[in-house]
N, C-alpha and C positions, 0 to 999 in steps of 0.2 A: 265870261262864264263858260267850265266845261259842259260836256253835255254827253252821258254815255247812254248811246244806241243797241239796243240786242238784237242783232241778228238772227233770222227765220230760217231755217235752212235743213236740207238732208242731207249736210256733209259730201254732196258734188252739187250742186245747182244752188243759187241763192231762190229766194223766196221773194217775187216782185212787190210787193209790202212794206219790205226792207226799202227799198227806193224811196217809196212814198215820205215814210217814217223818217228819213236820215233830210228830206226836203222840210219836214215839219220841226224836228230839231235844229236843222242849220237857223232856225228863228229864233233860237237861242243863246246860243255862243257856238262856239269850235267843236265840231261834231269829232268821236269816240267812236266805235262800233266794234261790239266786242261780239266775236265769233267760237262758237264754245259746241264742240264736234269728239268725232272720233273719224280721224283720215281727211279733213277738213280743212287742208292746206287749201286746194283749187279754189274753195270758196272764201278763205281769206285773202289770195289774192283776187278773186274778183271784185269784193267791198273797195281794194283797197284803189280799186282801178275809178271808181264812181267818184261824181264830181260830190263839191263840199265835204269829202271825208278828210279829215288833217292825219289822222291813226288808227290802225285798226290791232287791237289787241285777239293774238289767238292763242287760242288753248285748246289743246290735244288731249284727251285721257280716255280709254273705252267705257267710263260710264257718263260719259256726255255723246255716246253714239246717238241716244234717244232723249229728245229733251225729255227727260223727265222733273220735276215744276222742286221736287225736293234737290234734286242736287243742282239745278242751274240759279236757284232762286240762294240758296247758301254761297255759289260760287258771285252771283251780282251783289249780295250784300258784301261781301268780304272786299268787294274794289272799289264800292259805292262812294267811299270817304273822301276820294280823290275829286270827285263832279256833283255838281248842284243839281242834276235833275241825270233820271237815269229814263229813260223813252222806251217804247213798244210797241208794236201792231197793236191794232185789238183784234189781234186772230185770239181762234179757238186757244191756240200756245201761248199769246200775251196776255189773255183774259186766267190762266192755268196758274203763268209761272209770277207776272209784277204784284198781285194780293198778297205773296208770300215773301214778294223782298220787300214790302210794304210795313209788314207785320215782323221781322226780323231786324228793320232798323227803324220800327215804332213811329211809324208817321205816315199820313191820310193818302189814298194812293185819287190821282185826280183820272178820273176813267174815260174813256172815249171822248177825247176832245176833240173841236171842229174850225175851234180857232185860240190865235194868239195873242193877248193884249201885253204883255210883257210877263219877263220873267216868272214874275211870282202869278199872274192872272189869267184863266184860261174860258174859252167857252167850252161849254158839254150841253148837249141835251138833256132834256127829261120829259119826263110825262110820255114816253113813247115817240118821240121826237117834237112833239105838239109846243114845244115851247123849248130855250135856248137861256140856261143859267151861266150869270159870268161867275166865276169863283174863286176867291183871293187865297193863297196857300202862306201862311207864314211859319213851314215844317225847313228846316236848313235841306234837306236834301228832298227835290220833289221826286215822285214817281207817277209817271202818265204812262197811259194809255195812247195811243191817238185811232179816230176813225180813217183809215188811210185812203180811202175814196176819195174824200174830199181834200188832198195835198196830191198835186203833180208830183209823177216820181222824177226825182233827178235822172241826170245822164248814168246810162252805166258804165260808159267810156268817158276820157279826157279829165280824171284825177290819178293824183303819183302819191298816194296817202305810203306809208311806210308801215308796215310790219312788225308787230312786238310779239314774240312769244312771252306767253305768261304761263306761272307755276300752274298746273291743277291743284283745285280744293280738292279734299276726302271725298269718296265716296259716303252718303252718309248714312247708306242702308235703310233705307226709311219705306222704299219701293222698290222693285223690281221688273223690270219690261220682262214680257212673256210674249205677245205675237201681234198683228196689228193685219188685219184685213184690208188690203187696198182695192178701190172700185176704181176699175179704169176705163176710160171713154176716150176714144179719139175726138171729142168735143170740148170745147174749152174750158178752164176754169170758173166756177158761178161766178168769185169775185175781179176774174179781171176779162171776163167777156164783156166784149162791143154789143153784143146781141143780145137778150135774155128773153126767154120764154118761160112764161112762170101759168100755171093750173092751179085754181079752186077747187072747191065743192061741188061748183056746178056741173062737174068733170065724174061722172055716174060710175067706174069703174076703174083700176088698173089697168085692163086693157086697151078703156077707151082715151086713159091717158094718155098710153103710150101710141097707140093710133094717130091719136089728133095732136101730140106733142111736140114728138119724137121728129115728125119729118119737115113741120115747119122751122123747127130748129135749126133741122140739116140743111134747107133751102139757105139760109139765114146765114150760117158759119155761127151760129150760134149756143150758147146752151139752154139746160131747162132745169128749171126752179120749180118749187113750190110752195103752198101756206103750210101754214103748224096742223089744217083741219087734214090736210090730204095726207101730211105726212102719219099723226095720229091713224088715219084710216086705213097707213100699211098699203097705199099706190106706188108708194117710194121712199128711199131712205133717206134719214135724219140732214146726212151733207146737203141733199137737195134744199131744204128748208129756206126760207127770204125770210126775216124779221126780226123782231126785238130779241129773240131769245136762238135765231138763226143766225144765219150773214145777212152783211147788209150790202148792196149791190151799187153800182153807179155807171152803169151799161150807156153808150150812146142810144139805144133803144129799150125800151123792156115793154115788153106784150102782156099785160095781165088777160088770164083766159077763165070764164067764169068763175071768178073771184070777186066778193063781195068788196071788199078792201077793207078788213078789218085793222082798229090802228098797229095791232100787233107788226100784223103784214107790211105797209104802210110804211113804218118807222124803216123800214130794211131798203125802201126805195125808191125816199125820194130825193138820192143824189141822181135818180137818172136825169138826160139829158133830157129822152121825149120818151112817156108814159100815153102808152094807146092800151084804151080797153075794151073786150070784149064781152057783154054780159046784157041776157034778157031783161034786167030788172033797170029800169032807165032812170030809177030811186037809187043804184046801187050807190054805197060810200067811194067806189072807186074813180066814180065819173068827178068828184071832185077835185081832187086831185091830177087826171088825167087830162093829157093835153089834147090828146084824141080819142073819142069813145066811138064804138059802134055799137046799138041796139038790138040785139036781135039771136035768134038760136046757133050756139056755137058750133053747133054739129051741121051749120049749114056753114055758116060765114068762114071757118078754119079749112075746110076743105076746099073752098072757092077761094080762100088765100093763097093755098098752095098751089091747085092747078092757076090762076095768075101769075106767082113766081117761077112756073115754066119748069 
């Protein structure tokens, strides 16, 4: 069976996702990875350099500068005929653009899955992750998502995949990119940081977030997260977010810090490796899940964390 892959990408760097994604389709048949840009050569030969890619189809045209979900979702269904199953992140972009090629070649799109039982059979979560449905697709052409946390990314050296240029689809007018706000941090990415330091509620302020957050982070080489409550209450913006309706993380470490562990929360973090938390309430929902809790006032134990870390 084929298998076409969509690449993540800003048209010079790939997207590490992509890795993960193209190790989760190789469980399928002969991996595809179609890269679809504006000046987007560098990054089709870097796909084509990663192991289990057999071809990487690219397409140049200036309205695929920005994925935007109308014209890359028109341009995947128009090549879709060719492969039994068309693959994604479930980034913010593959959650955007596969609903739409879903709905354009009229069949069930199977969403963040975590595992493979064959072709046609997938596992996904539900209930907030609290439970794990298997789900038989009998559509001729699947469209998944995948949770890419949970799939090791392939190499991104030691594959000789070959290069197809392919025709651009129309522009289809449907939207238009106007400007895009970027937040930058010399701190890692939420979802492919080793570290994560994530804040609740129990976190009194913006200030004092940033106070008690910010430097344990830095000690760490790590980044910082947060719940849907802190974000709601404006300490931080929406990217920080951890959960069901946020990112979902899979850190060798993650620090919950006065956070109740609501399952919202929860659902975003439990591929981590080791889950330590810290929160007065020794009731809290986090300690469940946590493989090491500490009890007690975070505004004592965060700052005696850090001066330990030296």
């Amino acid at each position: 069976m084929s298998v076409l892959v969509i690449a993540e990408h800003d048209n010079a760097t790939l997207k590490g996702s992509t890795l993960n994604t193209i190790q989760a389709a190789s469980q399928l048949g002969e991996v595809t990875v179609l890269v679809a840009g504006s000046g987007c050569g560098a990054v089709a030969e870097a796909v084509a350099k990663a192991e289990k890619v057999a071809k990487v189809l690219a397409v140049d045209a200036p309205h695929y500068e920005h994925p935007l979900a109308e014209n890359l979702a028109s341009l995947i269904a128009s090549v879709a005929k060719d492969y039994k199953h068309i693959v994604a992140a479930a980034t913010t972009s593959g959650k955007n653009i596969m609903p739409r090629v879903a709905a354009l070649l009229d069949v069930a799109q199977i969403s963040e899955i975590t595992g493979i039982v064959d072709g046609d059979t997938f596992v996904r979560p539900i209930y907030a992750g609290n439970a794990f449905a298997t789900v038989k697709s009998s559509d001729a052409i699947k469209v998944v998502t995948v949770r890419a946390t949970v799939f090791d990314p392939v190499a991104a050296t030691g594959g000789s995949a070959t290069v197809e240029s392919v025709s651009a689809g129309e522009d289809t007018g449907l939207c238009q990119f106007v400007s895009h706000e970027l937040a930058k941090s010399d701190r890692p990415e939420l979802t492919a940081a080793r570290v994560v330091v994530a804040g609740g509620r129990g976190i009194s302020s913006a200030e004092q977030f940033k106070e008690l957050l910010d430097p344990l982070a830095d000690k760490l080489g790590g980044a910082v997260g947060a719940t849907r409550a802190v974000v709601d209450a404006g300490y931080v913006s929406n990217d920080l977010q951890i959960g069901q309706t946020g990112k979902v993380v899979a850190p060798d470490l993650y620090i919950g810090i006065g956070l109740s562990g609501a399952i919202q929360h929860v659902a975003g973090i439990l591929d981590s490796k080791v889950i330590v938390a810290i929160n007065k309430d020794e009731e809290a929902l986090i300690f469940q899940v946590a493989d090491y809790g500490l009890v007690g006032d975070l505004y004592t134990i965060v700052p005696e964390l850090i001066a330990e870390l030296g």
